[in-house]
C-alpha distance (Angstrom), angle and dihedral (degrees) to the residues before:
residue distance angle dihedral
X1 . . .
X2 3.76 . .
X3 4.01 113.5 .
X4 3.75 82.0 -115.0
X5 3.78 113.5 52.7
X6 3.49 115.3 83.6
X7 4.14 116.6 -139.9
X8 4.04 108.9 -145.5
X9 3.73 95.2 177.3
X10 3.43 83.7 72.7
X11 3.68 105.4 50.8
X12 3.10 100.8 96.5
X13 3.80 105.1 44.5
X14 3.70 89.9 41.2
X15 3.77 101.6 48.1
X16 3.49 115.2 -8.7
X17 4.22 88.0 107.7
X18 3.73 95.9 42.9
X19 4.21 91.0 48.5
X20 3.81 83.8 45.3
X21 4.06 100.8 49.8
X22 3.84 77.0 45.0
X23 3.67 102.2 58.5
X24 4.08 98.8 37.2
X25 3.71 88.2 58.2
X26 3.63 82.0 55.8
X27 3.75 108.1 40.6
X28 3.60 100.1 20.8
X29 3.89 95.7 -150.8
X30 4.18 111.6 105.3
X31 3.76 89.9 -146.0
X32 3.95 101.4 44.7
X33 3.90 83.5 52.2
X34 3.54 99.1 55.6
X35 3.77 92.7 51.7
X36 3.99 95.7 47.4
X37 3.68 83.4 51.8
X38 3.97 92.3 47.0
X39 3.87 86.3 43.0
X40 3.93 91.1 57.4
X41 3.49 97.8 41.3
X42 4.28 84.3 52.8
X43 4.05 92.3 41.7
X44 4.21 94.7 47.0
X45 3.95 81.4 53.4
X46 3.82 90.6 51.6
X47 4.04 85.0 39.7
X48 3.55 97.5 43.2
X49 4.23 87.9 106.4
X50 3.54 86.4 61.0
X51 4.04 99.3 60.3
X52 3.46 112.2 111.7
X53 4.37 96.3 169.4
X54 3.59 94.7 -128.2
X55 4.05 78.0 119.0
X56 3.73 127.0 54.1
X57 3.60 106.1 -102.3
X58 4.01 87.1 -115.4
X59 3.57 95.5 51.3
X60 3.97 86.8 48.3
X61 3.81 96.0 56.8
X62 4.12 80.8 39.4
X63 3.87 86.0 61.7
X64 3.88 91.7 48.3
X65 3.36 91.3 45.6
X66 4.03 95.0 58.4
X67 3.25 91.0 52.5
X68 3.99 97.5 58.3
X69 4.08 88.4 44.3
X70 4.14 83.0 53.2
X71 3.66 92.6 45.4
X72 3.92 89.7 42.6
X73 3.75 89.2 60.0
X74 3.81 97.8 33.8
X75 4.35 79.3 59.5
X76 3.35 90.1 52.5
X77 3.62 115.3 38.3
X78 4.24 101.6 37.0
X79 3.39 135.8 22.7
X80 3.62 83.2 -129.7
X81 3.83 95.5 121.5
X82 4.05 125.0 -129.4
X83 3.55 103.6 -45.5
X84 3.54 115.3 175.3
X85 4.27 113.0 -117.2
X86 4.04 118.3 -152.0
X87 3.23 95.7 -140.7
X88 4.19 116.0 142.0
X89 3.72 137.1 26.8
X90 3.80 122.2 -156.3
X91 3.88 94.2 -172.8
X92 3.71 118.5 75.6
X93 3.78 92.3 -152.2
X94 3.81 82.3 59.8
X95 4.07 121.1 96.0
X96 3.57 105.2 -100.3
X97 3.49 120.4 -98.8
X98 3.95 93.0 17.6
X99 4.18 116.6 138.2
X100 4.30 113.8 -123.6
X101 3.78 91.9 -129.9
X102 3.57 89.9 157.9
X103 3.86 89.4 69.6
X104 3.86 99.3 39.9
X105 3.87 108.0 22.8
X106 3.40 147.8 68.8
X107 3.94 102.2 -125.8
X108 3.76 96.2 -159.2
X109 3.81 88.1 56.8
X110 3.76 92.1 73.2
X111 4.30 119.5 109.2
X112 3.69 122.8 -157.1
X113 3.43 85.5 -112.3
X114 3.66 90.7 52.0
X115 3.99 85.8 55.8
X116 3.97 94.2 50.3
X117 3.62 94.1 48.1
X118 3.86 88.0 51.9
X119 4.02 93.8 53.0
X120 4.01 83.9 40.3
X121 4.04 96.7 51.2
X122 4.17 96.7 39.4
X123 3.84 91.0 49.4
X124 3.57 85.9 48.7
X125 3.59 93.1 50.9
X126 3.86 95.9 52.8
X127 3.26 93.7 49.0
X128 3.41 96.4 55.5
X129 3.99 86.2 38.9
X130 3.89 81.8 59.5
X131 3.71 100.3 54.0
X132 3.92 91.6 59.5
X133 3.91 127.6 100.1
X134 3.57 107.3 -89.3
X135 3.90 94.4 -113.3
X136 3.99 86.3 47.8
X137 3.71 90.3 52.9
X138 3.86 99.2 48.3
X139 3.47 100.3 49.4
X140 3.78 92.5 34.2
X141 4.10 87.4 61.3
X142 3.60 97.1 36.9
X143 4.33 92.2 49.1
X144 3.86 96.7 37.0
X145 3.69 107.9 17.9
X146 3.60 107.4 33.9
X147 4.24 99.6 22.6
X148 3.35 95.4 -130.5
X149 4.10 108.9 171.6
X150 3.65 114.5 -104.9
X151 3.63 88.5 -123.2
X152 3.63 93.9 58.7
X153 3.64 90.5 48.1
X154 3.54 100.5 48.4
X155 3.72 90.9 51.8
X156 4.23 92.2 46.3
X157 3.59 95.9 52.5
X158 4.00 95.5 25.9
X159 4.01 103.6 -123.1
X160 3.26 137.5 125.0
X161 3.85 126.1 -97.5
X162 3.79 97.4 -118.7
X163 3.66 81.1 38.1
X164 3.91 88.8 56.8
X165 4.03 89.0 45.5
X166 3.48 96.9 64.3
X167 3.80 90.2 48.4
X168 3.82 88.1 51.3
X169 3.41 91.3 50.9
X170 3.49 97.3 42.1
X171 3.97 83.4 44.1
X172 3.77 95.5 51.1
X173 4.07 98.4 51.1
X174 3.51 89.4 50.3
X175 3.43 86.3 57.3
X176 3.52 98.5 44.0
X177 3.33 91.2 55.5
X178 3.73 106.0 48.2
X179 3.62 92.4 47.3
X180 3.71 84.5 56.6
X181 3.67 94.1 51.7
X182 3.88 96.3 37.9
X183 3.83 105.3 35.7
X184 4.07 126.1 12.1
């Protein structure tokens, strides 16, 4: 198969427990994850035009998927709207920490406010970012930010990968909590 085609009827056998085991660490709610994983299997289809395989097509329904867990929250905890959030990049030649919208999104269905609570939301998110432990910070951005396989990390930064859970976890309410403080 060309490095460019993308192979739906094999979405769900391929990836559908990987995008799930994903999303309930996320969301924590059994149902809600099974319909942001439905909902990105249904938006790559619409998207499908827009794949241009300079991402895995895993780490392409990954990106789509991030974005429904963001706009799941967003729904839930503001009456903010759907803003879109610029949150991971799955090319290295890519500035860090920039969104793909041109392989999940329609870029005409973008609002100035949209735009401003982008710049608002990344700031926040580095800052926070910043205020971590070094250690925390690295792996944090190289796990959740950058996908970087837990393999690959533990072998970079010499850890183990229950070793590298707890700082993820450890990472991630820190996080959670700063964002709270600093942004919603």
């Amino acid at each position: 198969m060309p490095e460019h085609l993308l192979n739906p009827n094999k979405w769900i056998d391929l990836y559908a427990d990987y995008l799930f085991n994903y999303t309930i660490s996320r969301v924590n709610d059994r149902e809600m994850a099974q319909d942001l994983v439905q909902e990105t299997f249904l938006a790559g289809l619409k998207s499908m035009k827009n794949y241009k395989g300079e991402a895995s097509e895993r780490t392409w329904l990954i990106s789509i998927l991030k974005r429904k867990i963001i706009d799941h929250y967003r729904k839930i905890n503001s009456n903010k709207g759907k803003a879109e959030v610029r949150i991971t990049s799955n090319n290295e030649s890519e500035t860090e920490g920039d969104w793909l919208e041109e392989h999940v999104a329609d870029p005409f269905d973008k609002t100035a406010e949209d735009t401003m609570q982008n710049t608002e939301l990344g700031e926040a998110i580095l800052n926070c970012l910043s205020k971590l432990p070094e250690k925390q910070a690295i792996v944090f951005r190289m796990k959740t930010i950058e996908g970087v396989e837990t393999e690959d990390i533990c072998n970079e930064l010499n850890i183990t990968a229950s070793n590298l859970w707890v700082i993820i976890h450890r990472a991630r309410t820190a996080m959670a909590l700063c964002l709270k403080e600093n942004w919603f």
